[in-house]
N, C-alpha and C positions, 0 to 999 in steps of 0.2 A: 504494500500500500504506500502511495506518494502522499504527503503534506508538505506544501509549499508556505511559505513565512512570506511572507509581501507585504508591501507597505505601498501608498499613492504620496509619499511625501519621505524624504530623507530625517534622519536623527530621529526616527520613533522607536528604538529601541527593537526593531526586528531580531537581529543577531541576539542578543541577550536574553529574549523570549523565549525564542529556540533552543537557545542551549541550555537555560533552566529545564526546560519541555523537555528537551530527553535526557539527559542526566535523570531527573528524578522518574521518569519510565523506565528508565534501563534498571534503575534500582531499587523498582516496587515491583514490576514487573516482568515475567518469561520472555522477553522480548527480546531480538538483535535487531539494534537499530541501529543506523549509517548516517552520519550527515554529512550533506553536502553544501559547498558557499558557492556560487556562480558569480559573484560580482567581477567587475575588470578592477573598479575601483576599491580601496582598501575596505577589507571586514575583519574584523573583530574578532568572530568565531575563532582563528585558529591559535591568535593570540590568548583566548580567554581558559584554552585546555593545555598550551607550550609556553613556555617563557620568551619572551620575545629574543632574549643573546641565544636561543638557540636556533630560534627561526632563522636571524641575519648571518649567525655564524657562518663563515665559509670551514668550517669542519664538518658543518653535518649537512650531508647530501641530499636534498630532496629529490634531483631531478629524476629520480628511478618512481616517484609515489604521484599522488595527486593526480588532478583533472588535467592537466596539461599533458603528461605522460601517458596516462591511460585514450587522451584525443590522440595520439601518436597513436597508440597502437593496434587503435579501433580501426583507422586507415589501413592497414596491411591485414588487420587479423580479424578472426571472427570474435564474437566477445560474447562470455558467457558468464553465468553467476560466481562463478570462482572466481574468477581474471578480478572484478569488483574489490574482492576483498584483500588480493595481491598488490592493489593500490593505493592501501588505505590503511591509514595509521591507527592501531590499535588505541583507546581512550579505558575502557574494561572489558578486560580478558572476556570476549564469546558474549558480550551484550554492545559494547559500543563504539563504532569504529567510526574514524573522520577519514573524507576524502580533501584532501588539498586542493584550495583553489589555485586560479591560475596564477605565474608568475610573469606572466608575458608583456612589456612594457609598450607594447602596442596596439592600440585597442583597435582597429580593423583587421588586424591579425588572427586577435583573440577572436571577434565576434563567426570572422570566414572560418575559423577553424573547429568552432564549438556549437556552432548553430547548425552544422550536420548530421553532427554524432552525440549531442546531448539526451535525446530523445533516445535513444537507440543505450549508452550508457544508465540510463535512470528506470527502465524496461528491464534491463539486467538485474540493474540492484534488486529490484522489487521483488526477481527472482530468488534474491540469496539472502534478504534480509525481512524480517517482517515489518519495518516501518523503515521508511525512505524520510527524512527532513529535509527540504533543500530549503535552504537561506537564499532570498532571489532579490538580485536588484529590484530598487524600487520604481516606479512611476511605469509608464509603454516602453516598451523595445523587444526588439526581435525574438531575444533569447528566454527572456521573462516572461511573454507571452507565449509560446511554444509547450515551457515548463506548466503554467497555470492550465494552460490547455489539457493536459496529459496527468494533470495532480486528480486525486480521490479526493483531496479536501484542501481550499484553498484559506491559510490563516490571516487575516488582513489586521494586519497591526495597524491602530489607532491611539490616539491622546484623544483627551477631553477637549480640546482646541476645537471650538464649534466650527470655525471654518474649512479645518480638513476633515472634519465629519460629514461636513456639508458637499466639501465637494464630493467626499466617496460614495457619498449618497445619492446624490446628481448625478454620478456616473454611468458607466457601461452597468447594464442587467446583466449581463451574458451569461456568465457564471453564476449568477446568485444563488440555483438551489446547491453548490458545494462550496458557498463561503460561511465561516465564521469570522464575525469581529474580536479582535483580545485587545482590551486596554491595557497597556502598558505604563508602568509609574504612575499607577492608578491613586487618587489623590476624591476619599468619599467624601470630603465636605466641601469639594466642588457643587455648584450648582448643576452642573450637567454629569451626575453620579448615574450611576449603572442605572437605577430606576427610569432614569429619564432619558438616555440613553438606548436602554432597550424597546423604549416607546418609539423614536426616534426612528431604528431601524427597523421596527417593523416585524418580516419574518425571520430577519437573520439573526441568527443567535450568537449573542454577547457575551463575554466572559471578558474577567476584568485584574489584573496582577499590580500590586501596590508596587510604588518602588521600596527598596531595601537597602541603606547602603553597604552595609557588608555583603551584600549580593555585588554591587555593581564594585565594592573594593575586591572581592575577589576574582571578577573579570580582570579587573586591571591588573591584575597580581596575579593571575593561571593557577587560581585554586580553585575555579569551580565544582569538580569533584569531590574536592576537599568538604567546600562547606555546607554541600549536600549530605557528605556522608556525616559530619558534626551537627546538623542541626536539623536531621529528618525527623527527628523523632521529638521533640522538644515538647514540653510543654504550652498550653493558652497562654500563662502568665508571659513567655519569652518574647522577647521582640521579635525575634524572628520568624514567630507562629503563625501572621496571616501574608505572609509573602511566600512559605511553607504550603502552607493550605491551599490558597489560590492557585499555584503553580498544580496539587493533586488536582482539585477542582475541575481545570485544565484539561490536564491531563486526561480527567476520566472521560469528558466531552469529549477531546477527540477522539478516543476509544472508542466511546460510542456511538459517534459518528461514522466510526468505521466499520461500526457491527462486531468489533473487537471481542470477545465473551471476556469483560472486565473478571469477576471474579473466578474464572477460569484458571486468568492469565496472570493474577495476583499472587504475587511472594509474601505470606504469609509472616509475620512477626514473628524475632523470634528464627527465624530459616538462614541467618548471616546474609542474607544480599543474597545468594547462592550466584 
């Protein structure tokens, strides 16, 4: 199954959505999930799982991993559910693995070379993994719409900002029976709080994630797994209890948007993560 993370506006927190969204599925849940980033422009994603001296280092080699290699090799070769996971960076062992985005400092380069074989690479995944996340550039373009085309569920990151709600609202229909809305650094003593919000859009269904700052310090800092595995379980009383919650919440809608059997596929307490 595909779920695409999209936004119709830059800085709404897509990237950090996503990678909350699967972390805590991979670690509630039987699940192998993959994510992927497609942007040309910088994302976040791969920073928020590696530390950035290891990214830039010239000691460690990427060019063998990621979406750019694996567009190589789709050209010559056939590609199948395996090959996916040959290109892709382990995150937890047999639950979550990241595929690198591009590195290519060209961006008509990138687009001629990945608006081929995307669709054909993301068909694979789906085969070898049960949930596909791709992180997708925001606003129309080729590539972005291609993916959204081809997703089981399209996630449209939103703010409370009445005017980009307004526009996404105003927007294309095309998609609408597989979009959900997720508010990002959700902020309830807004006037335009989830209540009024979900009035707003009508059929689509809303879901809503507070910001956190130890969430967003541990993007900046590559401990997102980190501070999942420290503060899954926490108590009400903790600050970090409905940034926790929200993200399950989340999480269990898209499940069930996918016809997932949520308590199927649930890691029971108590089971170590398994």
């Amino acid at each position: 199954m595909q779920v695409s993370f999209w936004s119709n506006s830059h800085q709404l927190g897509t990237t950090h959505n996503m990678a909350a969204a699967a972390v805590l599925a991979a670690l509630e849940y039987r699940l192998r999930i993959l994510m992927v980033q497609t942007h040309f422009d910088r994302s976040s994603l791969e920073s928020a799982f590696i530390e950035r001296r290891y990214l830039r280092s010239e000691l460690v080699d990427f060019s063998d991993t990621g979406l750019d290699a694996l567009s190589r090799f789709i050209r010559f070769n056939r590609v199948d559910k395996d090959v996916i996971a040959g290109y892709s960076t382990t995150i937890l062992k047999n639950k979550l693995d990241l595929l690198f985005g591009t590195r290519n400092t060209n961006r008509e380069i990138y687009v001629s070379n990945l608006k081929n074989v995307i669709g054909t690479i993301l068909q694979a995944a789906s085969a070898h993994y049960d949930l596909v996340l791709v992180d997708t550039a925001p606003g129309s373009n080729e590539i972005s719409e291609k993916i959204l085309e081809q997703s089981d569920l399209i996630i449209v990151n939103l703010s409370q900002n009445i005017h980009i709600l307004e526009d996404f609202l105003d927007g294309s229909t095309q998609t609408r029976d597989k979009q959900m809305i997720l508010l990002g650094k959700y902020d309830p003593n807004s006037r335009f709080n989830l209540k009024a919000i979900r009035k707003m859009a009508g059929s689509i269904q809303v879901m809503a994630i507070p910001y956190d700052i130890g969430f967003a310090d541990a993007c900046a800092e590559s401990r997102v797994v980190d501070f999942f595995l420290k503060n899954l379980n926490v108590e009400r009383d903790d600050p970090h209890y409905p940034f926790i919650q929200a993200v399950r919440e989340t999480v269990g809608a898209i499940l069930e948007r996918l016809n997932i059997d949520t308590a199927q596929k649930k890691i029971q307490a108590g089971n170590g993560h398994e």
